[in-house]
mmCIF file as Biopython writes it, N, C-alpha, C and O atoms, coordinates in Angstrom:
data_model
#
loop_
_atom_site.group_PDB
_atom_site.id
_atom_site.type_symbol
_atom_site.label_atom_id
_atom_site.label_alt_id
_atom_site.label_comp_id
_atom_site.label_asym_id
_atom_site.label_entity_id
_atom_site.label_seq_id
_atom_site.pdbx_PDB_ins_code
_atom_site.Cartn_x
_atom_site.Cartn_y
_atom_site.Cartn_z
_atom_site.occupancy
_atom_site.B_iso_or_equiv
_atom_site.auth_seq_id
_atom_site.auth_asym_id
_atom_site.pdbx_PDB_model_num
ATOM 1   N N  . UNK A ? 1  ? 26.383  -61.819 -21.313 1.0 0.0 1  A 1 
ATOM 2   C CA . UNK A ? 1  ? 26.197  -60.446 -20.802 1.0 0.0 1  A 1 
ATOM 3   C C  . UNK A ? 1  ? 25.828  -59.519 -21.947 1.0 0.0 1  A 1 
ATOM 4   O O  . UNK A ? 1  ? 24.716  -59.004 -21.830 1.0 0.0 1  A 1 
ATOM 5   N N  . UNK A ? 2  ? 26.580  -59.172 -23.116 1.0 0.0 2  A 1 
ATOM 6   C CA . UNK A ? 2  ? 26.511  -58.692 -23.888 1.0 0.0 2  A 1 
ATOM 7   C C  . UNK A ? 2  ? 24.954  -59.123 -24.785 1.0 0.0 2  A 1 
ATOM 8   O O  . UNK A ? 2  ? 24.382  -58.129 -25.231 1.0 0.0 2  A 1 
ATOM 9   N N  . UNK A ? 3  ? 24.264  -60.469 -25.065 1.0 0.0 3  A 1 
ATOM 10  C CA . UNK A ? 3  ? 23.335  -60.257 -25.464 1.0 0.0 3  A 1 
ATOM 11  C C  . UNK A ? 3  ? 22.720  -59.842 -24.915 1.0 0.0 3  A 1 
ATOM 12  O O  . UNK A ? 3  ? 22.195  -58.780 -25.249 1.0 0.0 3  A 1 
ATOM 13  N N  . UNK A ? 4  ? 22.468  -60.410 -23.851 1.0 0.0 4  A 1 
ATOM 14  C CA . UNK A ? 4  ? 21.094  -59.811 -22.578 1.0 0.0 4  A 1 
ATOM 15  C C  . UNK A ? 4  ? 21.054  -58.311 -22.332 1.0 0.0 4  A 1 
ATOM 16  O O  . UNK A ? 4  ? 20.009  -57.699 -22.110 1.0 0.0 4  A 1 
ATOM 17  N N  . UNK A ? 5  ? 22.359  -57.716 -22.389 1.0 0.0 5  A 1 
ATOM 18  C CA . UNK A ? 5  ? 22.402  -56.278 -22.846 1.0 0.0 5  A 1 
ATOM 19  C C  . UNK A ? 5  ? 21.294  -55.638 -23.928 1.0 0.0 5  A 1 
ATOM 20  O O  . UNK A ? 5  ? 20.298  -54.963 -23.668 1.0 0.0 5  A 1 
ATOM 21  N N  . UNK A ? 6  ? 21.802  -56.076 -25.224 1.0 0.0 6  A 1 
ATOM 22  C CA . UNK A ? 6  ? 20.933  -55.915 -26.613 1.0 0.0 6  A 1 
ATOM 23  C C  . UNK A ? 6  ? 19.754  -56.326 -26.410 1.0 0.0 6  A 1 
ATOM 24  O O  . UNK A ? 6  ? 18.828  -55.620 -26.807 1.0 0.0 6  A 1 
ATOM 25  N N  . UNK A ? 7  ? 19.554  -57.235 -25.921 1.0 0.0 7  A 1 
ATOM 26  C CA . UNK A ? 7  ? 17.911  -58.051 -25.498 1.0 0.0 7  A 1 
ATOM 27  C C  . UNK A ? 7  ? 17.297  -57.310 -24.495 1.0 0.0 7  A 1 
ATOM 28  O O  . UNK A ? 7  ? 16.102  -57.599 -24.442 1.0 0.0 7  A 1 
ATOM 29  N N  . UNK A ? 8  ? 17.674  -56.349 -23.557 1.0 0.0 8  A 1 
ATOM 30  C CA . UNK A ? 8  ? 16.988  -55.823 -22.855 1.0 0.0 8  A 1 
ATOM 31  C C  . UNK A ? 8  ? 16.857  -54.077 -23.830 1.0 0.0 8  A 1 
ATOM 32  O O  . UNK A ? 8  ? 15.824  -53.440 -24.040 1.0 0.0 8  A 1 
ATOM 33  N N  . UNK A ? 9  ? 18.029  -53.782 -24.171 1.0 0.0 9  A 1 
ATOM 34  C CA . UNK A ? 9  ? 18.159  -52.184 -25.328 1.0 0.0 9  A 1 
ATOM 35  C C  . UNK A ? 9  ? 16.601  -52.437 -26.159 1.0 0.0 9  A 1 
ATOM 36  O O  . UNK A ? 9  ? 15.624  -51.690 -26.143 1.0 0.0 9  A 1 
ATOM 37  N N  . UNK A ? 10 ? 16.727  -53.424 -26.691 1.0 0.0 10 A 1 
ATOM 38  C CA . UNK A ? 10 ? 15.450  -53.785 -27.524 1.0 0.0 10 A 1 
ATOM 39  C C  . UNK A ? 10 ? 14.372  -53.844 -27.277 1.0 0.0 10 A 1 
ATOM 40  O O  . UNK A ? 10 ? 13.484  -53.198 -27.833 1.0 0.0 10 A 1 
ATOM 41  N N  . UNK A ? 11 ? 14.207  -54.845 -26.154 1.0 0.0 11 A 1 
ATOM 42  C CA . UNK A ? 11 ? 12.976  -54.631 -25.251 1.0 0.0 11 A 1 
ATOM 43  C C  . UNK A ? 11 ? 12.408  -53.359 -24.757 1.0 0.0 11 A 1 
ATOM 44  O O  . UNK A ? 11 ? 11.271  -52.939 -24.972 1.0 0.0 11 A 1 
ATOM 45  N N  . UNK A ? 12 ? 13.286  -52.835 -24.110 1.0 0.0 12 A 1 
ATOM 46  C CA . UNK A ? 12 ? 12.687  -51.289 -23.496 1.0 0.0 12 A 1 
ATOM 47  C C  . UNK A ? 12 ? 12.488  -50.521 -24.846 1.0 0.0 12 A 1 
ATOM 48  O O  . UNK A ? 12 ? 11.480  -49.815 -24.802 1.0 0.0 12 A 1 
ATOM 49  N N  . UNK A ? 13 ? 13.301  -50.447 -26.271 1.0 0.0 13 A 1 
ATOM 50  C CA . UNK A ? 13 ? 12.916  -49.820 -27.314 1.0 0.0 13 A 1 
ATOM 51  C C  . UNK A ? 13 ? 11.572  -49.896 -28.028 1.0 0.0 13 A 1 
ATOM 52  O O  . UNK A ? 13 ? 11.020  -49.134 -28.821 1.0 0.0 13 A 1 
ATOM 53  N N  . UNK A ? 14 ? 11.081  -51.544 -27.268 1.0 0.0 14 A 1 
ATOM 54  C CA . UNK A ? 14 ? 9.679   -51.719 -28.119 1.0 0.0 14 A 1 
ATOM 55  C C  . UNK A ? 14 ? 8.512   -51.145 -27.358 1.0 0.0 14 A 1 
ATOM 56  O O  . UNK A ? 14 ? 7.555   -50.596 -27.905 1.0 0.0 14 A 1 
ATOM 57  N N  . UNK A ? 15 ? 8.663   -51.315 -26.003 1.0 0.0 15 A 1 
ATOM 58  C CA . UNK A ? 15 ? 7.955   -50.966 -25.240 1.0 0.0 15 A 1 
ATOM 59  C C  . UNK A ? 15 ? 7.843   -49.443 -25.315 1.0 0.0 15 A 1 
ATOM 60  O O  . UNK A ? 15 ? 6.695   -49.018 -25.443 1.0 0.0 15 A 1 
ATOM 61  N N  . UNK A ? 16 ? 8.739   -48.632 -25.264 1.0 0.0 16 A 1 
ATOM 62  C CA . UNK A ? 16 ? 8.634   -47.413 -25.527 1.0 0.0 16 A 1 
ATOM 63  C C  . UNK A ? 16 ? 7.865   -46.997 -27.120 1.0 0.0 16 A 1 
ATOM 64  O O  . UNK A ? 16 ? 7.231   -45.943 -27.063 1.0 0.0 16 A 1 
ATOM 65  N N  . UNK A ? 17 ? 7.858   -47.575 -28.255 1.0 0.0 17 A 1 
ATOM 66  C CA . UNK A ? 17 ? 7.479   -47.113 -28.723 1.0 0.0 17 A 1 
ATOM 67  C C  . UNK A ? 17 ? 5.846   -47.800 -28.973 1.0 0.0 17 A 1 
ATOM 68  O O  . UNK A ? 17 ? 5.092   -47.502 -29.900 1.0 0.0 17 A 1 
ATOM 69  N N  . UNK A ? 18 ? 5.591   -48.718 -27.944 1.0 0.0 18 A 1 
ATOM 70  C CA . UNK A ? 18 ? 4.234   -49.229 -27.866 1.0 0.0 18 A 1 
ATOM 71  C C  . UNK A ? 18 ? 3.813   -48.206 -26.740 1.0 0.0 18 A 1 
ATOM 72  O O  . UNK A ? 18 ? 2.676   -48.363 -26.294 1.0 0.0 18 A 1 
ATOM 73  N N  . UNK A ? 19 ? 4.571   -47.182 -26.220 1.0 0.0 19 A 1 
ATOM 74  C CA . UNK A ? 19 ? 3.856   -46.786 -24.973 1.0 0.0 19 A 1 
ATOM 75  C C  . UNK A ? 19 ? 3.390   -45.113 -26.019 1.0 0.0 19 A 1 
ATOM 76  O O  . UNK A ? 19 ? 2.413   -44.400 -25.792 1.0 0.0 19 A 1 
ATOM 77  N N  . UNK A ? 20 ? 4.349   -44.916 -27.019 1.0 0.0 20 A 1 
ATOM 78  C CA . UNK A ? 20 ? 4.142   -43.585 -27.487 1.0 0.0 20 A 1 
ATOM 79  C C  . UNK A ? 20 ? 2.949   -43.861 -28.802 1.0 0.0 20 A 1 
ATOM 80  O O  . UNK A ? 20 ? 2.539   -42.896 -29.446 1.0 0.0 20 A 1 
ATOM 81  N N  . UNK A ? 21 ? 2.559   -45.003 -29.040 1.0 0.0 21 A 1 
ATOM 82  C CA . UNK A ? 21 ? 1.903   -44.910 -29.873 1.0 0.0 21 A 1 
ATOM 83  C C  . UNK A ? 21 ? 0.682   -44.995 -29.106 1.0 0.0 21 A 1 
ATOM 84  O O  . UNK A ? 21 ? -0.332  -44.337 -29.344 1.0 0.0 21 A 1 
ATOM 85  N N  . UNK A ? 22 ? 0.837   -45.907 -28.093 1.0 0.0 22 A 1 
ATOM 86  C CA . UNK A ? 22 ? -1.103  -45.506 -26.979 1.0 0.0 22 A 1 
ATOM 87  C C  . UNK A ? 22 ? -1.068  -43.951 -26.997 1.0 0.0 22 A 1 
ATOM 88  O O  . UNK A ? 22 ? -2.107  -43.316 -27.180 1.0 0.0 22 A 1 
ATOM 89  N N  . UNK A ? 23 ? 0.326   -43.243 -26.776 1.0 0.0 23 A 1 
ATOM 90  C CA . UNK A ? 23 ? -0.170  -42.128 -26.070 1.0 0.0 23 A 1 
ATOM 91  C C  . UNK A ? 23 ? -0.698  -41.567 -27.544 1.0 0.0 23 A 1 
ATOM 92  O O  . UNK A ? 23 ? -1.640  -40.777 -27.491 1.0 0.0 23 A 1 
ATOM 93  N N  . UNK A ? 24 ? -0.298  -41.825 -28.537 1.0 0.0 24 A 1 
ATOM 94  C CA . UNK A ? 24 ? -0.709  -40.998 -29.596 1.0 0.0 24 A 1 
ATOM 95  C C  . UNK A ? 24 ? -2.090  -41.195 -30.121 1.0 0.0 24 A 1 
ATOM 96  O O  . UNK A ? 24 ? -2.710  -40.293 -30.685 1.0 0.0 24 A 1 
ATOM 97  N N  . UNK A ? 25 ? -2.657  -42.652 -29.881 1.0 0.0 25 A 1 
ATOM 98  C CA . UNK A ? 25 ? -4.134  -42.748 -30.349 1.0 0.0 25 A 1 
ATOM 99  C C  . UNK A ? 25 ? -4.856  -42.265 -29.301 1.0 0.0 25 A 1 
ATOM 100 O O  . UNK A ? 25 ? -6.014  -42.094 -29.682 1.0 0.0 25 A 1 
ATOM 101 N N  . UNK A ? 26 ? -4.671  -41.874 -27.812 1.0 0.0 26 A 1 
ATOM 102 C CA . UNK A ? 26 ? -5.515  -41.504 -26.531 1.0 0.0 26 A 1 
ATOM 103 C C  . UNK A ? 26 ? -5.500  -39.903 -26.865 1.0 0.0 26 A 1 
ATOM 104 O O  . UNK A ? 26 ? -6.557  -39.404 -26.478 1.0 0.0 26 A 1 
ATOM 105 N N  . UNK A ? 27 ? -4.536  -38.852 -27.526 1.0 0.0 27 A 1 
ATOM 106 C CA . UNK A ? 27 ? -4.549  -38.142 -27.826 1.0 0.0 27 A 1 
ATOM 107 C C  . UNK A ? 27 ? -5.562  -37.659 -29.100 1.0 0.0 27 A 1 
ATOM 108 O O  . UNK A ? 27 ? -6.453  -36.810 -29.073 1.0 0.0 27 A 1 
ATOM 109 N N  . UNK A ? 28 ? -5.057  -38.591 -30.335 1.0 0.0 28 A 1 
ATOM 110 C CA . UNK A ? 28 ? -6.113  -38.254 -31.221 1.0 0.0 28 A 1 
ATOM 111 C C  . UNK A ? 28 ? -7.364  -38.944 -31.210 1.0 0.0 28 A 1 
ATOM 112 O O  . UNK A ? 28 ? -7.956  -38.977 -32.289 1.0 0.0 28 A 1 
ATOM 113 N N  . UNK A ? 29 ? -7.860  -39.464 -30.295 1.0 0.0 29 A 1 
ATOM 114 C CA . UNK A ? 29 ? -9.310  -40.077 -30.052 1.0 0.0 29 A 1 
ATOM 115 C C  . UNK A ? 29 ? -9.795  -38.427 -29.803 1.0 0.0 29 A 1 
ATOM 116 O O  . UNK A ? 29 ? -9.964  -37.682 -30.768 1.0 0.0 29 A 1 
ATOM 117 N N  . UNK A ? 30 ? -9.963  -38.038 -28.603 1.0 0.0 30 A 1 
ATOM 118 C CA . UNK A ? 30 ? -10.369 -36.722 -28.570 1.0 0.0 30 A 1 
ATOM 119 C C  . UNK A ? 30 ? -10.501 -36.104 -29.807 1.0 0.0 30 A 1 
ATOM 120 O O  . UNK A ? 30 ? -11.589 -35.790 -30.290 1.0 0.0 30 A 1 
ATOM 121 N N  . UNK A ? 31 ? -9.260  -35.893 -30.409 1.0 0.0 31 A 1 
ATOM 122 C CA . UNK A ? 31 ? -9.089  -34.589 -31.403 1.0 0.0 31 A 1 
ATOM 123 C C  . UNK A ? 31 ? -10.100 -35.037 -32.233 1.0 0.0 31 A 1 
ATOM 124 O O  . UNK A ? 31 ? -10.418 -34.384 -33.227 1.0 0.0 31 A 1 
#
């Protein structure tokens, strides 16, 4: 229980910061 906990904390942590870095190159493409 407890890993799959951490294993999912992690997961959604990577994904989030793979989702803020698209948003950041879709942003500075324009600029």
């Amino acid at each position: 229980m407890v890993v799959e906990r951490i294993g999912n904390s992690e997961h959604i942590t990577l994904c989030k910061r793979q989702i803020g870095r698209g948003l950041l190159w879709e942003f500075r493409g324009p600029l």
